[in-house]
N, C-alpha and C positions, 0 to 999 in steps of 0.2 A: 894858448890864444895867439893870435897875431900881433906882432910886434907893432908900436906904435910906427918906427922905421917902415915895415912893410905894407903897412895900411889895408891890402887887399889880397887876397891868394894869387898864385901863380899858377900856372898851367902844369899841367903833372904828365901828360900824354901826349908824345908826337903822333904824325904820321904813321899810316898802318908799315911802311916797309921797315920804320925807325922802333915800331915797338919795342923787339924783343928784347935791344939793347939798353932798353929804358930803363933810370934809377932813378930812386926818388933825389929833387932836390934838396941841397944841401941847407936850406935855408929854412927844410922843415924839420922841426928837431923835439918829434914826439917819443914818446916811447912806444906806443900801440902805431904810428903812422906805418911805419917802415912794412911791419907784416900786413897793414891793411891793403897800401900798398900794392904788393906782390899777388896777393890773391886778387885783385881789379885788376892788374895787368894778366894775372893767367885768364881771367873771364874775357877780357875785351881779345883774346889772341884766338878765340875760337872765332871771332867776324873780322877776323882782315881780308878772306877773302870774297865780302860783301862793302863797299865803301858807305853805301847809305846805313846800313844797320850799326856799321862801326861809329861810323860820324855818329851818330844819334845816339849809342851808345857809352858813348868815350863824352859824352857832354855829361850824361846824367849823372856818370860815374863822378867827372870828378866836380859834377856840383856838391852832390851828396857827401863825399868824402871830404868835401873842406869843410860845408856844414857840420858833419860830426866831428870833426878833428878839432875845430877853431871857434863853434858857435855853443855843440852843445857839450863837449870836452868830450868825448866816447871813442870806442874804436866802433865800425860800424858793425861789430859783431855783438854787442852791447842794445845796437839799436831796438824799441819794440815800437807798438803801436803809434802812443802816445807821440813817443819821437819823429816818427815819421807824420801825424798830422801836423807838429810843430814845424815839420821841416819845410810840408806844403804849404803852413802861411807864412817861413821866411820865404819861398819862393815866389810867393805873390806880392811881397814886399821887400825886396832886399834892399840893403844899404848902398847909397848910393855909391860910396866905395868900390862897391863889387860891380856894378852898372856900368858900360862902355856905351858911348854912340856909334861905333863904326865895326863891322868884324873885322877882326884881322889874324895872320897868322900864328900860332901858339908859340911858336916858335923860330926864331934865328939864330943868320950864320952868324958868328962872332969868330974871324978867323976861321979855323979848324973847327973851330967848336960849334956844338948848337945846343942855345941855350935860352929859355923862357922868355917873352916876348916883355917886355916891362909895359907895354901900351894892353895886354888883353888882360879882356876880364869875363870873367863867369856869368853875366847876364849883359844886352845886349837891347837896350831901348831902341823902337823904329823911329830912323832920322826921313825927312823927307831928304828926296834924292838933290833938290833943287841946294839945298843949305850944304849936304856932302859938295857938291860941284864948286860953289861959291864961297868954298875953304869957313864958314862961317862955324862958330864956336856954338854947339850945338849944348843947349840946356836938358839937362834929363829933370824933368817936371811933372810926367806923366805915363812912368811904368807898368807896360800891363803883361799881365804871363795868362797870355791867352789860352784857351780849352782844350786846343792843339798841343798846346805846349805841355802843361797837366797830362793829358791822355798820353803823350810818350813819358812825362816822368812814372807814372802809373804801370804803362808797359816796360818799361825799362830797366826799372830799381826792384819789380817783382821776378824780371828775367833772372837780375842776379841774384835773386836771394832763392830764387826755384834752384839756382846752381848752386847757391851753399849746399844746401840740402844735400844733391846729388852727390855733391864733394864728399858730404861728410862732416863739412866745416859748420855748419849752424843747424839747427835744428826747427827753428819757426821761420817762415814768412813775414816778416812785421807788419808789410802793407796788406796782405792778403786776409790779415785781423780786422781790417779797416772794413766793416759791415757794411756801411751807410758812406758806399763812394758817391753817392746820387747828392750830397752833401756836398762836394767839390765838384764833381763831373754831371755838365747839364746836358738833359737829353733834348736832342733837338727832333723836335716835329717838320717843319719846314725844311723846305730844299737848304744846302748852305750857298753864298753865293760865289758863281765863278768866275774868277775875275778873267778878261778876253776883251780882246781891241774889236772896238767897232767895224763895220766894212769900211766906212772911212777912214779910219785909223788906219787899219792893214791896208788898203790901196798906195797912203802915203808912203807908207813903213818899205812895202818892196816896191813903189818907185821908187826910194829914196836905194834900196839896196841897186835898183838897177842902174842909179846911174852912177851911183859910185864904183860898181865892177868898169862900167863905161870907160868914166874918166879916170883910172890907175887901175890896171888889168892885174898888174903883178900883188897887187897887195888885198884889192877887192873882190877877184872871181871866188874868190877863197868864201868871203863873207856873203857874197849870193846863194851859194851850197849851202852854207849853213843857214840862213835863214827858209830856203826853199825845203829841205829836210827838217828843221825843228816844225815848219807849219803843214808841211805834206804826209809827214810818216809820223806825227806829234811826237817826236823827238824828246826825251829830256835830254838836259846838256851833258850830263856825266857821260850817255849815251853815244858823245860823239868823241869823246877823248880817252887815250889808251892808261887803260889800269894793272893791276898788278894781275886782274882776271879776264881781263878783255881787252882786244888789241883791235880797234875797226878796222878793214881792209876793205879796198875794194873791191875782192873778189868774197863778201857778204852778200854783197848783191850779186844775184845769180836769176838762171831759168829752170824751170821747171819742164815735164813732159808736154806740158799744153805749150810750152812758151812765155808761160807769165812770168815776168817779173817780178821776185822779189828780195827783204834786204832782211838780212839775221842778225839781231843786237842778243846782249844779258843786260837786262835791267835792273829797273828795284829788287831785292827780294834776291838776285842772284840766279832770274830766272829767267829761260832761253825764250825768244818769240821770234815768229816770221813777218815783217809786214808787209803790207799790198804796196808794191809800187805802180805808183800812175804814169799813163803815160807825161801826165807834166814834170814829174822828178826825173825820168828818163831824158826828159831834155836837158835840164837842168844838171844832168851831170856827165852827159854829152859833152855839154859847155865845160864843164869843170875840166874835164879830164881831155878837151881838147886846149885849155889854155895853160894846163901843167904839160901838156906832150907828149903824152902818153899814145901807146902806140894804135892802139883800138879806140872806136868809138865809144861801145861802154865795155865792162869789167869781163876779163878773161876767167874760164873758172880758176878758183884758188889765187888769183889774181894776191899778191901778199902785199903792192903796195897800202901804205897806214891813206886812209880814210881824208883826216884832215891834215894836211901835213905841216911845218914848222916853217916861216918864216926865214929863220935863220936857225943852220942845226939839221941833221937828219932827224926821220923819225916823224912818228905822231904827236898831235899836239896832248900833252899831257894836263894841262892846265885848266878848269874849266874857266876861273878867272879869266882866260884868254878870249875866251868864247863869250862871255857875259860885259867884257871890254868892246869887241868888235858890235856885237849886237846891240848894246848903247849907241854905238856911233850913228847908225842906223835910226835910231830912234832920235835922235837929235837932229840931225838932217830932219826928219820926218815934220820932226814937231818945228823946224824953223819955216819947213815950205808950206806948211799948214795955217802959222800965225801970220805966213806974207800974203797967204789965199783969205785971213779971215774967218779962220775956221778955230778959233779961242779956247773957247770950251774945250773944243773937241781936243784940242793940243795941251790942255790943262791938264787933263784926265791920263794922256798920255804918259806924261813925266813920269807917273805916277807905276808905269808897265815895268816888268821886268820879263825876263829869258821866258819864264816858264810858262808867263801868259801866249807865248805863239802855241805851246802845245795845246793849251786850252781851248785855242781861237780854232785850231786845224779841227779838234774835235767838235768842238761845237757847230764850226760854219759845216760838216762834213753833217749832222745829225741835224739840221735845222733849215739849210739852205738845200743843200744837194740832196737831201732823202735818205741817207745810207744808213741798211738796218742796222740796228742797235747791236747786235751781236757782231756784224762785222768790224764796226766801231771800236765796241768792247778788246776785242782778238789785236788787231792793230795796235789799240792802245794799249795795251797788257794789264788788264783791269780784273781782279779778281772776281768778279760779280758783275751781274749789270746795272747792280742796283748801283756802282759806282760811277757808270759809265750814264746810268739815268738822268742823274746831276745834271747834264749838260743837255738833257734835254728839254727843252722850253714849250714845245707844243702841251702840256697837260697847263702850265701856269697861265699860257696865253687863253686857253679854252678857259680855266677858271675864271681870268681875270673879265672876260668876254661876257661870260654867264652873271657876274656880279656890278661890271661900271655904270649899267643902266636901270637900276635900282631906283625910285623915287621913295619920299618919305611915307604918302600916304601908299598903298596896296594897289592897283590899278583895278 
């Protein structure tokens, strides 16, 4: 069990480049840990070369494995059924303990060393952004492990245990016993909703990015690009910064025989897409690449300069934090010109945005506003189906909604 000293678990997995050299820490002193251990770090070493599948993977791992180590005393190769439904209502209620309000890194430098973060924890209550800004002592009161969050423990902890199996090392599935997931996991009928800045919202957002390139060239053209690419090409952020599998350059962007335009990321999933550049990002990184100096107007083929470059430092920006900093900025501006215009509400809601609603916003004002079929939509956005890329479409809800607001009580 955990030490009263230690009160909460520690982080057991760094970074995908820091894996292989990963030990368990010393402060866990099971006798089944150590081999549990070692087989989660060979599972999680087949997705280092996917950062989202690893990220998502390397949470569930070491939620699970503190659960069974510290709550239900087992190795996880011990675990069956029963275990793992217990384990789905510790994780819709865990002790406050193990509950953070802020994410942070698993791990730090300490000198030479790097070593477990004393500030993280295994669960991760939503602060609003305004209380993070205003340093304010944030109460966890209201924990929720949302459907999203189940659905990838669901996928996740059956990944690993599909891989015992294969290993050799276990022989059941626990979760996969679990008959009656429809018991945890709710099926949804209606669209979900996607969250995406109003046309007033985005009008302020990149005026606000324009006049900040304006007014400090050296530090903001940079932040123009990236906001013009997260909302034009619906960008995710990982998207624009260099990984252990992808290095953006601007020789991605490229022409084709007709002369079109366009730009080559790997995404989610580890998987390669082309998207449509318009002539508005064409501008847009005209400007870029004429305010870094570069010798062409836009990208030479194979061109190798890195995509988003560093500040200070050669190289691509590696950081997505980096990018999720700058694009706040953005948004603050936004939402300050908006409350001096009168515009309240609308800058209330705001606060409330983060990075990945521009990708949202690009899709949806591109599917709603501008007419672009679904399919091209889809392709751009790297969307397995279009029944994903449907979400974001509004015209069937408007039509419903249209058919049903003039309704009276009696019949007509």
């Amino acid at each position: 069990m955990i030490s009263k000293k230690q009160a909460h678990p520690t982080a057991l997995f760094d970074t995908q480049d820091k894996l292989a050299a990963q030990q368990l820490p010393e402060s866990i002193a099971l006798p089944f840990a150590n081999h549990d251990f070692q087989i989660l770090k060979d599972f999680l070493l087949q997705y280092t070369g996917s950062r989202d599948t690893y990220t998502a993977y390397r949470r569930e791992a070491e939620r699970l494995a503190q659960w069974s180590w510290f709550v239900s005393g087992q190795s996880l190769l011990e675990l069956r059924y029963p275990d793992i439904e217990a384990y789905i209502a510790f994780c819709q209620s865990p002790p406050k303990a193990w509950i953070g309000t802020k994410k942070v890194a698993r791990f730090i430098n300490r000198g030479s060393e790097r070593t477990p973060n004393p500030d993280w924890r295994l669960f991760v209550a939503a602060t609003k952004k305004a209380a993070i800004k205003s340093a304010a002592k944030s109460e966890i009161v209201d924990y929720q492990f949302s459907q999203k969050a189940l659905q990838s423990l669901f996928i996740s902890v059956s990944s690993f245990y599909n891989y015992l199996i294969r290993e050799g090392i276990n022989e059941i599935n626990p979760i996969g016993q679990i008959r009656q997931k429809s018991k945890f996991i709710r099926k949804q009928q209606s669209k979900r909703q996607i969250r995406r800045l109003t046309s007033l919202q985005w009008e302020f957002v990149i005026e606000a990015a324009q006049n900040m390139a304006d007014n400090d060239h050296d530090k903001h053209e940079r932040t123009l690009f990236v906001m013009s690419a997260l909302y034009l090409m619906y960008l995710r952020v990982s998207e624009l910064t260099t990984t252990p599998r992808w290095k953006p350059q601007m020789g991605h962007f490229y022409q084709d025989s007709q002369e079109n335009w366009w730009f080559k990321t790997v995404g989610k999933g580890n998987k390669e897409r082309d998207i449509t550049v318009s002539e508005a990002m064409l501008k847009a990184l005209a400007r870029y690449r004429h305010h870094r100096g570069l010798t062409s107007t836009l990208p030479l083929p194979n061109e190798s300069t890195p995509l988003i470059h560093k500040l200070i430092g050669q190289g691509g920006l590696e950081s997505t934090r980096q990018i999720r900093v700058l694009v706040q900025e953005c948004f603050d501006n936004a939402i300050a010109a908006m409350v001096k215009e009168g515009f309240i509400d609308e800058a209330k809601a705001l606060s409330n945005a983060t990075v990945h609603w521009l990708r949202h916003t690009g899709i949806s004002d591109d599917l709603n506003k501008r007419g672009r079929p679904m399919v091209h939509v889809r392709d751009d956005a790297g969307h397995t189906t279009s029944a994903t890329t449907d979400l974001y479409n509004d015209a069937e809800l408007q039509a419903r909604h249209n058919s049903g607001k003039r309704k009276n009580i009696l019949p007509d």
